[in-house]
C-alpha positions in Angstrom: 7.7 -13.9 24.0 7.0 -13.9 20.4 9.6 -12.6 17.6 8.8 -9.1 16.2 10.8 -8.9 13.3 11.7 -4.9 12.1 9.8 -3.7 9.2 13.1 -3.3 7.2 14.2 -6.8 8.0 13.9 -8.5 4.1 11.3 -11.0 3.7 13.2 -14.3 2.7 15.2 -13.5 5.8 11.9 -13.2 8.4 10.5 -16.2 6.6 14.0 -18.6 7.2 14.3 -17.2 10.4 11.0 -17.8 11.5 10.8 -21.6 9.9 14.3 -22.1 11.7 12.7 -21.9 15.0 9.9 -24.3 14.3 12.6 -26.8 11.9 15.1 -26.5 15.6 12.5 -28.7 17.3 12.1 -31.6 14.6 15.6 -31.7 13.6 17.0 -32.0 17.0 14.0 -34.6 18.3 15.1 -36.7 14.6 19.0 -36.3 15.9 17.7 -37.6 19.6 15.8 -40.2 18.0 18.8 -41.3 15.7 21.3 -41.3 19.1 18.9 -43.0 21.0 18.6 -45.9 18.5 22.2 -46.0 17.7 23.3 -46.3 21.5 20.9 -48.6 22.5 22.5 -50.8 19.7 25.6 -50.6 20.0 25.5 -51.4 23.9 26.9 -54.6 24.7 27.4 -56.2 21.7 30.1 -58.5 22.8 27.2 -60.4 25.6 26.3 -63.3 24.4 22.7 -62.3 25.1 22.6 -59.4 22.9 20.1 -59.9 20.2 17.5 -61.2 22.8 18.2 -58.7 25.1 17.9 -55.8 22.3 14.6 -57.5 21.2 13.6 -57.2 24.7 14.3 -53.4 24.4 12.0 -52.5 21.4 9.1 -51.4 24.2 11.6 -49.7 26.2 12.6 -47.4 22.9 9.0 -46.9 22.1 8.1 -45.3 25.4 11.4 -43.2 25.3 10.0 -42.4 21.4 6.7 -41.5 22.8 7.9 -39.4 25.5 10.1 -37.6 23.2 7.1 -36.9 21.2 4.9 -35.8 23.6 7.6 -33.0 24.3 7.8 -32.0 20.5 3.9 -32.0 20.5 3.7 -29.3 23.2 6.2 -26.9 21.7 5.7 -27.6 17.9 2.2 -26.0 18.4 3.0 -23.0 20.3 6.1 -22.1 18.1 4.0 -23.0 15.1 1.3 -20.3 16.3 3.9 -18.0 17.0 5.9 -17.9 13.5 2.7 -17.1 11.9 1.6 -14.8 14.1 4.5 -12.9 14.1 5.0 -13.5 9.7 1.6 -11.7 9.5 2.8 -8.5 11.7 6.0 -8.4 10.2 4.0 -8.8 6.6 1.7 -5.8 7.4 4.3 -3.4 9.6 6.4 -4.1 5.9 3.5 -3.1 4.0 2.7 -0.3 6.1 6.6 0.9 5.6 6.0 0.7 2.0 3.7 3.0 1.8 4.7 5.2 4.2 8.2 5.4 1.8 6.2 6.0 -1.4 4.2 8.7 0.2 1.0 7.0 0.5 0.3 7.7 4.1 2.0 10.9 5.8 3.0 10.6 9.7 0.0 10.9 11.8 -1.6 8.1 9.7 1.7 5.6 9.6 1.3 6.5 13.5 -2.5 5.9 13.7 -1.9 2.5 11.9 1.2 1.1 13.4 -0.6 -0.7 16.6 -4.1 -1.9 14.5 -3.2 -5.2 12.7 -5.9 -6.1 10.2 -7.5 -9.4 9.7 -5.7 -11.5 12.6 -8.6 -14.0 12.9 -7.1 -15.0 9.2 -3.7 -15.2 10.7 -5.1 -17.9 13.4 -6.4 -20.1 10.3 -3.1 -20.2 8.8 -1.9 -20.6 12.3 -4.4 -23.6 13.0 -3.9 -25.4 9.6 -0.1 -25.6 9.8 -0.6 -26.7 13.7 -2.5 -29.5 12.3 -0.2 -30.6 9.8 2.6 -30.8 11.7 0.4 -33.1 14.7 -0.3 -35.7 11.7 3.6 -36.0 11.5 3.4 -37.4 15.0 2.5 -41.3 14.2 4.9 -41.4 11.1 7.6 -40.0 12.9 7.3 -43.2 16.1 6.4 -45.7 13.4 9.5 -44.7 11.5 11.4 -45.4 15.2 10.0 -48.3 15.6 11.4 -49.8 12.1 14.8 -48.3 12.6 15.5 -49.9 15.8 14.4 -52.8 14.2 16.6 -52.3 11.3 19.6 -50.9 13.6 19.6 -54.3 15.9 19.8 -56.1 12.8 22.7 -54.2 11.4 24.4 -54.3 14.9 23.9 -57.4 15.7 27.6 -59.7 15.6 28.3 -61.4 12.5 28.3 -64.7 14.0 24.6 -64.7 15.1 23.6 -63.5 11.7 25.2 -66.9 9.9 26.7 -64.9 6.8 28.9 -61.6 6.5 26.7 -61.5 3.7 23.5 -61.1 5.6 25.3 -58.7 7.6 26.3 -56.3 4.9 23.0 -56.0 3.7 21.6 -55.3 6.8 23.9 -52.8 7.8 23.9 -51.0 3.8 19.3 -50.9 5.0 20.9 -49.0 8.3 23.3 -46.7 6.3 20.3 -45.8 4.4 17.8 -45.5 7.2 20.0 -43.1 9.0 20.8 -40.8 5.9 17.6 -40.1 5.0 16.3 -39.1 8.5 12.8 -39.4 9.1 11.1 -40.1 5.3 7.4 -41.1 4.2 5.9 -37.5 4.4 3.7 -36.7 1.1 2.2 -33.3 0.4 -0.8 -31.8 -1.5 0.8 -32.9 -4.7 2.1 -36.5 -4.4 5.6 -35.7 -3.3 8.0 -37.5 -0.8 10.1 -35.6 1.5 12.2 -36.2 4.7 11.4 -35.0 8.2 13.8 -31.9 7.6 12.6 -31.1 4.3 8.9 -31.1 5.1 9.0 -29.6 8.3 11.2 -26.6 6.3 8.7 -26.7 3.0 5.6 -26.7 5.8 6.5 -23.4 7.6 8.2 -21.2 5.0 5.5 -22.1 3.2 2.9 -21.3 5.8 4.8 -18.6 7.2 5.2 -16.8 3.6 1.9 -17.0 3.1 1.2 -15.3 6.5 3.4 -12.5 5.5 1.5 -11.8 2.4 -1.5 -11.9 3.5 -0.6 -9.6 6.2 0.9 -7.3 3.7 -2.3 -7.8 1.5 -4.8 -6.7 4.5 -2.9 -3.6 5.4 -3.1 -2.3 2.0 -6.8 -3.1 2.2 -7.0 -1.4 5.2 -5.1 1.5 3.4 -7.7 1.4 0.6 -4.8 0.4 -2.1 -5.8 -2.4 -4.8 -2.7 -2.9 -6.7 0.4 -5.2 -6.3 3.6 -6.0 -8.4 5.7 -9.3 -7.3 9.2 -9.1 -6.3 12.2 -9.8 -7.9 14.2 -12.5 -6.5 17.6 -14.1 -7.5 16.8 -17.4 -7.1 12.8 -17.4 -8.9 12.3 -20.5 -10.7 10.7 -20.7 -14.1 7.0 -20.7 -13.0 6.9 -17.9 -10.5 9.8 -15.8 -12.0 7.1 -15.0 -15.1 4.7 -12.4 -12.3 8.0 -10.5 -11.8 7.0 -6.6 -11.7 3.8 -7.5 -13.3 0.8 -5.8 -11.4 -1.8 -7.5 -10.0 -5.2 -6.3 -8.3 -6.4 -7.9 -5.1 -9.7 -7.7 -6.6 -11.8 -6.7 -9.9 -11.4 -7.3 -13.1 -8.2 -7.6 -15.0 -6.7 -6.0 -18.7 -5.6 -2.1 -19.2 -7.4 0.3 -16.5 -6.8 4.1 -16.4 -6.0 5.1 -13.3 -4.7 8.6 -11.7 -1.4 9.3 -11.7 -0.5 10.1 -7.9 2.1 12.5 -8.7 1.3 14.9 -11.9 -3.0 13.3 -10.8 -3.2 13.3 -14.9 -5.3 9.6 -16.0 -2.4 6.9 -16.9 -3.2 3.5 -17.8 -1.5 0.5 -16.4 -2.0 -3.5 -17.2 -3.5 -5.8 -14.8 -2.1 -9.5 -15.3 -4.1 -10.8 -12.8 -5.8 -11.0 -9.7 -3.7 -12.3 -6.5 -5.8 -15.2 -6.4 -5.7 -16.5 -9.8 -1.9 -15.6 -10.0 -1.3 -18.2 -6.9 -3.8 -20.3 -8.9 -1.4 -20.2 -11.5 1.7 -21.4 -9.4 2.9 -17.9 -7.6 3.5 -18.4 -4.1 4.0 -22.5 -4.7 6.1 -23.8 -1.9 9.5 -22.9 -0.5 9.0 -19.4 -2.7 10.5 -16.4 -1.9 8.4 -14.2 -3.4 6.3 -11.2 -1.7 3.7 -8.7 -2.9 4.8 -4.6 -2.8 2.1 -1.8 -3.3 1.7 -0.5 -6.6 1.1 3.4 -6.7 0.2 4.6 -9.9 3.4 7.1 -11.0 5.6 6.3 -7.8 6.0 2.6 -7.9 9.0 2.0 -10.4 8.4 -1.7 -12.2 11.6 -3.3 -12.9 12.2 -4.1 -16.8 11.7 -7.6 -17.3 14.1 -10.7 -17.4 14.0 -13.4 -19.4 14.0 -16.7 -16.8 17.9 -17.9 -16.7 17.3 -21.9 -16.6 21.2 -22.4 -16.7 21.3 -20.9 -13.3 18.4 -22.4 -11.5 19.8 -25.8 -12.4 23.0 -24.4 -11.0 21.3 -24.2 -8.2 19.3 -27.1 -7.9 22.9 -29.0 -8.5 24.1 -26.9 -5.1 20.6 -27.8 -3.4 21.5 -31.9 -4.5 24.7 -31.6 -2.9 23.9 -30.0 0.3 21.3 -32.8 1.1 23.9 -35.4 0.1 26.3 -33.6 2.5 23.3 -33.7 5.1 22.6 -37.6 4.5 26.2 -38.6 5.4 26.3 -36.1 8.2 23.2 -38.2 9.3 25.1 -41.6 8.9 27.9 -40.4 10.5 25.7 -39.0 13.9 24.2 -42.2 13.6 27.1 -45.1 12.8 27.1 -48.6 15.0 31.0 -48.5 14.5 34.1 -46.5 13.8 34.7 -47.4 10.1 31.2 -46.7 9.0 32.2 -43.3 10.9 35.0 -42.7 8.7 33.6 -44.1 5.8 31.2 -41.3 6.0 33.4 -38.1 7.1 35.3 -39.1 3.7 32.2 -39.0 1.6 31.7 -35.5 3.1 35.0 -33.9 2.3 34.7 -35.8 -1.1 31.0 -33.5 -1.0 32.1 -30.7 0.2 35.2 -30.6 -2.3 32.6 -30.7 -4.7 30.5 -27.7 -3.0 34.2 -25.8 -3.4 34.1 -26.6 -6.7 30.5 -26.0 -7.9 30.5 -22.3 -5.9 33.9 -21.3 -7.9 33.0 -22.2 -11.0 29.4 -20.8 -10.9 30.0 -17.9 -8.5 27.2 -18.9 -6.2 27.5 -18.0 -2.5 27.8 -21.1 -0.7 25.7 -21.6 2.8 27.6 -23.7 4.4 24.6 -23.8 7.4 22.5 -25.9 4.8 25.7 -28.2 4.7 24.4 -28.9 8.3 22.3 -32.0 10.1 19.5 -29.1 11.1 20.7 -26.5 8.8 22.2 -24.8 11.1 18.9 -24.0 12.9 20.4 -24.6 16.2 18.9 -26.1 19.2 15.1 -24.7 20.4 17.4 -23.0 23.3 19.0 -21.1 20.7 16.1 -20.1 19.3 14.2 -19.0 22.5 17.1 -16.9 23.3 17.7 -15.9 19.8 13.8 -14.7 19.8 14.0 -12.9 23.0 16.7 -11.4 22.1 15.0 -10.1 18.9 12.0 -8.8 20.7 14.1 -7.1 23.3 15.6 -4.9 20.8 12.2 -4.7 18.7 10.7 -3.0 21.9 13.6 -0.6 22.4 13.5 0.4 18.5 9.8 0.7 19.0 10.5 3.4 22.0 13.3 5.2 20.1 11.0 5.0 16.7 8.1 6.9 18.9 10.5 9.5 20.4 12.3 9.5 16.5 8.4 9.8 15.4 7.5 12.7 17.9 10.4 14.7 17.3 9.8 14.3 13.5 5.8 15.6 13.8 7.0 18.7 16.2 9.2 19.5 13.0 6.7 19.1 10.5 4.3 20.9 12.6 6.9 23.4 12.9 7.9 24.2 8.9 4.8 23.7 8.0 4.0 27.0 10.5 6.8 28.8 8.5 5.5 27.9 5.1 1.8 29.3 5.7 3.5 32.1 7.2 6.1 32.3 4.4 3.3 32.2 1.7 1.1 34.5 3.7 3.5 37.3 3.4 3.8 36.7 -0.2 0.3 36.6 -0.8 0.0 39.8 0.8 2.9 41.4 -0.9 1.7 40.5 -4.7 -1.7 41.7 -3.8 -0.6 44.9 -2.7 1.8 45.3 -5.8 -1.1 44.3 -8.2 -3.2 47.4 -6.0 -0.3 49.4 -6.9 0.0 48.6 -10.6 -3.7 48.6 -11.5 -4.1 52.4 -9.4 -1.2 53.4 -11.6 -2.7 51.9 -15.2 -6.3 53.6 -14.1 -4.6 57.0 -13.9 -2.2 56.7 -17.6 -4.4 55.0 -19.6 -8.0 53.8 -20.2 -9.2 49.9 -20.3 -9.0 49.6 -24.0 -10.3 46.0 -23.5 -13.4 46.6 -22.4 -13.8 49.3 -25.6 -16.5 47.9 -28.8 -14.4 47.5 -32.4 -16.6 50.9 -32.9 -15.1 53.0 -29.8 -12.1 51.5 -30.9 -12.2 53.3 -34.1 -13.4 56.4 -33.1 -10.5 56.4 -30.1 -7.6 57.0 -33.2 -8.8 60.2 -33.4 -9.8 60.6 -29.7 -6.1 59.8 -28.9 -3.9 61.1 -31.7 -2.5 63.7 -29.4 -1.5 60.7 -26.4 1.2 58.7 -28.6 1.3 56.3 -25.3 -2.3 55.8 -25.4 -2.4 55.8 -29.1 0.1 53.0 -29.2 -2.0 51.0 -26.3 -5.1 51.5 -28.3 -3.8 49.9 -31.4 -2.2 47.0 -29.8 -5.8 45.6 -28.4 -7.0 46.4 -31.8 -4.2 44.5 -33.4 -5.1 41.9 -31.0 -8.7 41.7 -31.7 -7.4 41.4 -35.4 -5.1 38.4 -34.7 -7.8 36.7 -32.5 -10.1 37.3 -35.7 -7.8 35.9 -38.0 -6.5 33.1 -36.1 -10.6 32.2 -35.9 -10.8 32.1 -39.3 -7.5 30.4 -40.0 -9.1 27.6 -37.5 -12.3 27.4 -39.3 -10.8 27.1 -42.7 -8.7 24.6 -41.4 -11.4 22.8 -39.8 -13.6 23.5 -42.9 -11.2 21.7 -45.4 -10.2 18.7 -42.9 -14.1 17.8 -42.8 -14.3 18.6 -46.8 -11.2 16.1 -46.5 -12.3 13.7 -44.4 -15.7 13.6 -47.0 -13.6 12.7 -49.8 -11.6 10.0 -48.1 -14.5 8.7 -47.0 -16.7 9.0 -50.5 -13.4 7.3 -52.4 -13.6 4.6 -49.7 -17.3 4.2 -50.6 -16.8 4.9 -54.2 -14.5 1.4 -53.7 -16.2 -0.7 -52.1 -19.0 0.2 -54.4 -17.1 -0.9 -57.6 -16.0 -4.2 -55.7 -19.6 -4.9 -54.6 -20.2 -4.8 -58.0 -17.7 -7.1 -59.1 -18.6 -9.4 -57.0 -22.0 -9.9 -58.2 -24.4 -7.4 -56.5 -27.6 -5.7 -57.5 -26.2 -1.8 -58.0 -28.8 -0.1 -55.8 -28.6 -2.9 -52.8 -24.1 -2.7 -53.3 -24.4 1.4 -52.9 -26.8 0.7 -49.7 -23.8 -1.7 -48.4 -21.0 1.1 -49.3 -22.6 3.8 -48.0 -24.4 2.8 -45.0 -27.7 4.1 -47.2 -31.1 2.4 -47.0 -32.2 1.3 -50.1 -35.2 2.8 -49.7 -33.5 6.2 -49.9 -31.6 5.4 -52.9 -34.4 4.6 -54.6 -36.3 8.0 -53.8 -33.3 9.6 -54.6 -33.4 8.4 -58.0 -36.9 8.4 -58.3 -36.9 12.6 -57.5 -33.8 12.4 -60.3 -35.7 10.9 -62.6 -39.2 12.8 -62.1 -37.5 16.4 -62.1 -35.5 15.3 -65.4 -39.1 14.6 -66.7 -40.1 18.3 -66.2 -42.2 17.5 -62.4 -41.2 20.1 -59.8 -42.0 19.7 -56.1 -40.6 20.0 -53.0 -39.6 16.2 -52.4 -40.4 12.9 -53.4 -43.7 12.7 -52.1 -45.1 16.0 -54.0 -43.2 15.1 -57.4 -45.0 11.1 -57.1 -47.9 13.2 -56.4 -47.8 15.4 -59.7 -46.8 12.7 -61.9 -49.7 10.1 -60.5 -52.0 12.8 -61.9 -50.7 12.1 -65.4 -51.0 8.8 -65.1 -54.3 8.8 -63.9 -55.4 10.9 -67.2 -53.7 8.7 -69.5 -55.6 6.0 -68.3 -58.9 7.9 -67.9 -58.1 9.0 -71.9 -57.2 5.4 -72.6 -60.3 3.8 -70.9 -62.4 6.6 -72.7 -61.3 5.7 -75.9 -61.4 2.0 -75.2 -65.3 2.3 -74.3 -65.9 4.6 -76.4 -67.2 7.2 -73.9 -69.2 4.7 -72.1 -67.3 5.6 -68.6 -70.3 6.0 -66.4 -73.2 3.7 -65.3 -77.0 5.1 -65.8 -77.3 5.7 -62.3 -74.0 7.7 -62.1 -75.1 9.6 -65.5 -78.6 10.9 -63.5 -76.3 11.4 -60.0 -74.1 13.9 -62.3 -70.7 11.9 -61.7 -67.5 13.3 -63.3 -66.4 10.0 -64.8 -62.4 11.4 -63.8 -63.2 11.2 -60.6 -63.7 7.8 -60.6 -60.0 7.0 -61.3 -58.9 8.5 -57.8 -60.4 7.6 -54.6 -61.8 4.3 -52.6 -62.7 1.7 -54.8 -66.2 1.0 -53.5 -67.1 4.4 -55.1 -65.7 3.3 -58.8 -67.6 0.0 -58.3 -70.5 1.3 -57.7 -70.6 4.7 -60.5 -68.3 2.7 -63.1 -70.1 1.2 -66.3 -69.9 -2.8 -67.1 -67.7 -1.3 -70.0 -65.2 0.7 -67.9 -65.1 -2.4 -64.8 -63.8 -4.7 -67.9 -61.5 -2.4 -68.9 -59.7 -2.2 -65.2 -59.5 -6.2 -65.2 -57.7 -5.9 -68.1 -55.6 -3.0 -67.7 -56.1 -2.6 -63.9 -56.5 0.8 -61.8 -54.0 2.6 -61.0 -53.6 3.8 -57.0 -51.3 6.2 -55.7 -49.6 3.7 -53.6 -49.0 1.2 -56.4 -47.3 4.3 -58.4 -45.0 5.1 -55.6 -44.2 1.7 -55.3 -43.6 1.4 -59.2 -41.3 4.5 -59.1 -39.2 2.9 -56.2 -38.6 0.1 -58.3 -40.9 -2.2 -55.6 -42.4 -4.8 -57.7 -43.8 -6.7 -54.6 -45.1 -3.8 -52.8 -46.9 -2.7 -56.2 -48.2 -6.1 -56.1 -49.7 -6.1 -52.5 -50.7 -2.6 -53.2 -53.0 -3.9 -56.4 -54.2 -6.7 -54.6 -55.7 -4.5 -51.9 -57.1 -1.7 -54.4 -59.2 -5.1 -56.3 -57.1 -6.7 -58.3 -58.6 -8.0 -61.3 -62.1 -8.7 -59.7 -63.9 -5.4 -60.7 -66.4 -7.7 -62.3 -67.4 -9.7 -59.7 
């Protein structure tokens, strides 16, 4: 029967627990290992025969190894597929209780979701992968037996048959070693060495916290809610402790979002650090952390203010960490001693540790677990644990049954008020409506609607209603309220008026600046009040140019009918010029007999002045050139290279040819 931890069971504690059961099994087959090894050398050391007779027993400890092994390998994968199992439920029922408390799902859902666990087939991955892992421990752990027998018949063996006490200390120091570090040569993901023990405990709170949160994860997918914070624990080290009440997003993009506020439903905007996968990325979640995800509801969830990382206290407790293994290695030597000194030898280093401990826990205040002082960390025997789970789910069915009855009772009630408050609201609803009947029957019959009156029935009513001092008085109140509505309008659009005449100014001074600097700095005036303004040059230029033409006495609507009026004095001044210059002589013969008005000639295509226009008059536009409307526009814009193209096009200086 697999452990169903409660919903309000804390997180660290499901995820020891759970590790515990799987950590029972290793610890005690390493302590059966160690026992066996240590009694079969110690056995008959006094025969003369010993060394070849403990030689002879290497095979016999193998198969006992083997067999012992073969026993771990059957349960290690069914409690291994258990823990997770049951971390993911207990991760999801937490998540689900979550919500529930910060009013994210009301009764009948919390009820609807309780027995539908999301996403198990990604439980059964996490389930698989850890399974696997701890099967590859298998071979290390019976090579590792077969070198400390080795090294234990070695250390055992009598002084005599080892030819120096020298010899013999050495060997037994490699067994004193040997059996304080416990089962060693495991190296994870990142190139680190650990002990049976320590793996097996790193492996499955790993594995198993992992489980939790990604059963918490898929039940608030399942209950449509994106955001996370991190948890706050005591004991966060300096690369995980930095997400603490940050919000994360399961998915999407990260950065300020506006999102609803769930309880006033006004927009609110909150920062996303990251998404849960680039935040474990970034170390959250590494092994042996105690972190867990909690829903994030816009408005309801309460971050906690931020806390600077305390490194004085996590070395504090690395330095309790150090001495509890060192209390756990000469536990280990002591299980495991071929003789009585190195037994005492070894309960004296303890007390000498655990004085220490004492020590350490006074001066720092730290609460000392004296079950990590233990061989298996207090984990007890896989007995223990089977009854310890049983026991658990026992009492996980009965609150299940009393939660349901607890749950039934509480919807009757709900169901219940909720009757009284329609009813409730109902009657008052009913009650105002009649009162408002009552009131607006008893304003038809005193006075009239005033409100619905025109500013001219208004004025006429003064004398209508001198007579009726209460109507009189009603009357002028809505017109004194038409007045302040009037002049409040007008107040608004003064104000309004003289913030945009304000914001002009502020924003002609600021161009007025940058003008002046653009200037300084080098630029041509009309292209620097283009760059302050925002302006095309273009319109600059026709701005100046209908400045310039109206100062010289044109009129016209715009630019184009000003250019247009002063192109027609410039095309007589030429035609006077070219008259005088040819001395009349304007027209060819042909154009003279055709009846051509030699002013015409000055306007218009230029194929028609080639062909009318005398030798004289042709030599006089290659020297002086004809004028065409859009060269003159171009000449009063200032546009010497669009006068130029403008020329070229209209003949150039070619009228000759």
């Amino acid at each position: 029967m697999a452990w169903s931890p409660t919903p309000d069971r804390d997180p660290g504690e499901v995820i020891e627990q759970l590790a515990r059961d799987i950590l029972a099994l290793f610890t005690q087959t390493e302590a059966r290992l160690l026992g066996e090894i240590a009694r079969r050398a110690r056995a008959g050391q006094d025969t003369p025969a010993w060394a070849a007779e403990k030689a002879a027993a290497a095979r016999e400890m193998r198969l006992a190894a083997e067999r012992i092994l073969a026993q771990l390998s059957g349960q290690a994968g069914q409690a291994a597929a258990e823990a997770l199992l049951a971390a993911y439920q207990a991760g999801a029922a937490r998540a689900l209780a979550q919500l529930y408390a910060l009013g994210a799902l009301d009764a009948d859902q919390l009820a609807h979701l309780r027995d539908v666990i999301p996403g198990m087939d990604a439980a059964t991955l996490l389930a698989a992968d850890l399974t696997s892992r701890l099967e590859a421990m298998f071979l290390r752990i019976l090579r590792w037996t077969q070198d400390a027998f080795q090294t234990a018949i070695a250390a055992a063996a009598p002084a005599q048959l080892l030819g120096t006490a020298t010899t013999h200390t050495a060997q037994r120091s490699a067994w004193d070693r040997l059996a304080a570090d416990g089962v060693t040569g495991f190296v994870d993901r990142a190139g680190r060495t650990w002990n049976l023990a320590s793996y097996v405990e790193m492996a499955t709170r790993t594995a198993t916290g992992r489980a939790w949160n990604d059963g918490h994860l898929a039940r608030m997918e399942q209950a449509d809610i994106d955001l996370v914070t991190v948890s706050r624990t005591t004991d966060g080290c300096a690369l995980c402790s930095r997400w603490e009440g940050r919000i994360l997003a399961r998915s999407g993009e990260t950065g300020d979002h506006s999102v609803d506020n769930e309880l006033t439903g006004k927009p609110m905007t909150v920062d996303i650090a990251a998404t849960v996968d680039d935040a474990r990325a970034q170390g959250l979640m590494h092994p042996n952390c105690r972190h867990t995800f909690i829903p994030y509801i816009p408005g309801v969830t309460v971050l906690p203010e931020p806390v600077e990382h305390d490194q004085d206290a996590e070395n504090e407790r690395e330095h309790l960490r150090a001495l509890e293994r060192k209390v756990r290695r000469e536990k280990r030597k002591e299980a495991a001693a071929l003789d009585d000194t190195a037994a005492r030898l070894a309960r004296a280093k303890i007390r000498d540790l655990q004085a220490e401990i004492r020590q350490h826990v006074a001066e720092t205040g730290l609460n000392r677990k004296r079950y990590r002082e233990q061989i298996n960390l207090g984990h007890g025997d896989m007995r223990a644990a089977e009854r310890r789970r049983a026991e658990v789910a026992e009492q996980v069915a009965e609150g299940t049954a009393e939660q349901a009855r607890l749950d039934a009772v509480a919807t009757e009630q709900a169901q219940r008020r909720e009757q009284e408050r329609l009813a409730a609201e109902q009657a008052e609803r009913e009650a105002a409506e009649a009162e408002a009947r009552e009131a607006e029957a008893r304003e038809a019959e005193a006075l009239p609607d005033f409100t619905e009156f025109s500013d001219e029935q208004l004025d006429a009513g003064i004398g209508d209603y001198a007579e009726d001092p209460e109507a009189l008085d009603a009357l002028l109140a809505e017109m004194d309220r038409r007045q302040a509505e009037h002049d409040a309008a007008d107040e608004r659009r003064e104000r309004q008026r003289q913030q945009r005449q304000q914001r002009r100014e502020e924003q002609q001074r600021a161009q007025w600046e940058r003008f002046e600097q653009l200037l300084a700095e080098g630029w041509d005036e009309q292209d620097a009040e283009a760059e302050a303004t925002g302006r095309s040059v273009e319109a600059i230029r026709r701005r100046d140019a209908i400045t310039r033409l109206r100062g010289e006495g044109y009129s016209g609507r715009g630019f184009d009918e000003l250019a247009r009026a002063s192109f027609r004095d410039q095309v007589y001044a030429a035609y006077i010029a070219a008259e005088a210059a040819t001395n009349g002589y304007l027209l060819s013969n042909e154009a003279e007999a055709a009846g051509i008005e030699p002013l015409s000639l000055f306007t218009g295509p230029a194929a028609r002045a080639r062909r009318w226009a005398s030798d004289e008059l042709l030599e006089w536009w290659d020297e002086n050139g004809r004028l065409t409307f859009e060269e003159w526009v171009a000449e009063l814009l200032g546009d010497s290279r669009r006068a130029r193209d403008a020329r070229y096009r209209s003949g150039g200086e070619t009228w000759l040819q």
